[in-house]
C-alpha positions as CSV (number, residue, x, y, z in Angstrom):
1,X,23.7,63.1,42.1
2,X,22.8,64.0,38.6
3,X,19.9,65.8,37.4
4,X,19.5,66.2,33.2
5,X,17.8,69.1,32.1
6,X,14.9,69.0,29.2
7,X,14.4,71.6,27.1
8,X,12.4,72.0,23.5
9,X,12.3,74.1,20.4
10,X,14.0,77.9,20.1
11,X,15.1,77.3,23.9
12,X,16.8,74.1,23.6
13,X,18.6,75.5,20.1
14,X,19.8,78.4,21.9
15,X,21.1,76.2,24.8
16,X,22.9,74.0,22.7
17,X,24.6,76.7,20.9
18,X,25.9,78.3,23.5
19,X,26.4,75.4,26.4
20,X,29.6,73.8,26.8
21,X,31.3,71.6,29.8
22,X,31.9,74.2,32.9
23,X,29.6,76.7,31.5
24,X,27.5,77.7,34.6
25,X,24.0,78.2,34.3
26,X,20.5,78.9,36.4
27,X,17.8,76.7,35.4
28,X,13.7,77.6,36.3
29,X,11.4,74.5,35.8
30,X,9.5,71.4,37.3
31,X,11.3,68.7,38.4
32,X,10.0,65.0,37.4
33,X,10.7,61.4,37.9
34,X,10.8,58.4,36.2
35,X,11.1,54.5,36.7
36,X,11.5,52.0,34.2
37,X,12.9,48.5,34.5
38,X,15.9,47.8,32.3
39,X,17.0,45.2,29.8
40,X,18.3,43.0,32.2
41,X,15.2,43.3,34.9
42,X,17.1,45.4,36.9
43,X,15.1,49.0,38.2
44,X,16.1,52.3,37.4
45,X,15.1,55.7,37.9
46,X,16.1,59.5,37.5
47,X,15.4,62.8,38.1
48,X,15.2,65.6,35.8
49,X,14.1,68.9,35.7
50,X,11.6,70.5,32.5
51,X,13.1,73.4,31.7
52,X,10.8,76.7,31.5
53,X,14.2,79.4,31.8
54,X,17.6,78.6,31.2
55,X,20.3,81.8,32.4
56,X,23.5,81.8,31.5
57,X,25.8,82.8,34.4
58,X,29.3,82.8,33.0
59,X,31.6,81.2,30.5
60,X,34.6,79.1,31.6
61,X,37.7,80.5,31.5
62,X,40.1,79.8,28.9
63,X,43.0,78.9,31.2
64,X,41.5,77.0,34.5
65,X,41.1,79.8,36.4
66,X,38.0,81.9,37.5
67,X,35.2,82.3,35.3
68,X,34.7,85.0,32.8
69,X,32.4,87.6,33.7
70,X,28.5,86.3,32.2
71,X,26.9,88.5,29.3
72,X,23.2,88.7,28.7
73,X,22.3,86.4,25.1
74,X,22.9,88.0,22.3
75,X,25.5,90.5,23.2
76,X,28.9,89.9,22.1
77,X,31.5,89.4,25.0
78,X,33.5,92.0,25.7
């Protein structure tokens, strides 16, 4: 399963600065769930969760391995 993420203003610009595929990260928020009915009549739904803190834990390493080590925002790695 899937679950997206929302986020707004100076969080959300922050996270998509520094985000990137493999990048793990600790999300605090409210989960929520919607239904519509597509296009073609057929039902869908998904969960999500409203982001109030998003932690970055570490960055993915360069070549496949382990992670690197994670850095608090702001502060420059290594």
């Amino acid at each position: 399963m899937f679950v997206d993420v929302v986020s707004f203003g100076a969080q959300a610009e922050a996270i998509a600065e520094h985000v990137a595929k493999g990048r793990q990260v600790a999300v605090t928020g409210r989960l929520s769930y919607q239904q519509w009915e597509a296009d073609d009549g057929s039902k869908r739904s998904k969960h999500e969760v409203v982001a109030n803190q998003v932690d970055f834990l570490s960055r993915p390493a360069g070549n496949g391995s382990e992670p690197a080590p994670a850095y608090a925002a702001g502060e420059e790695p290594y």
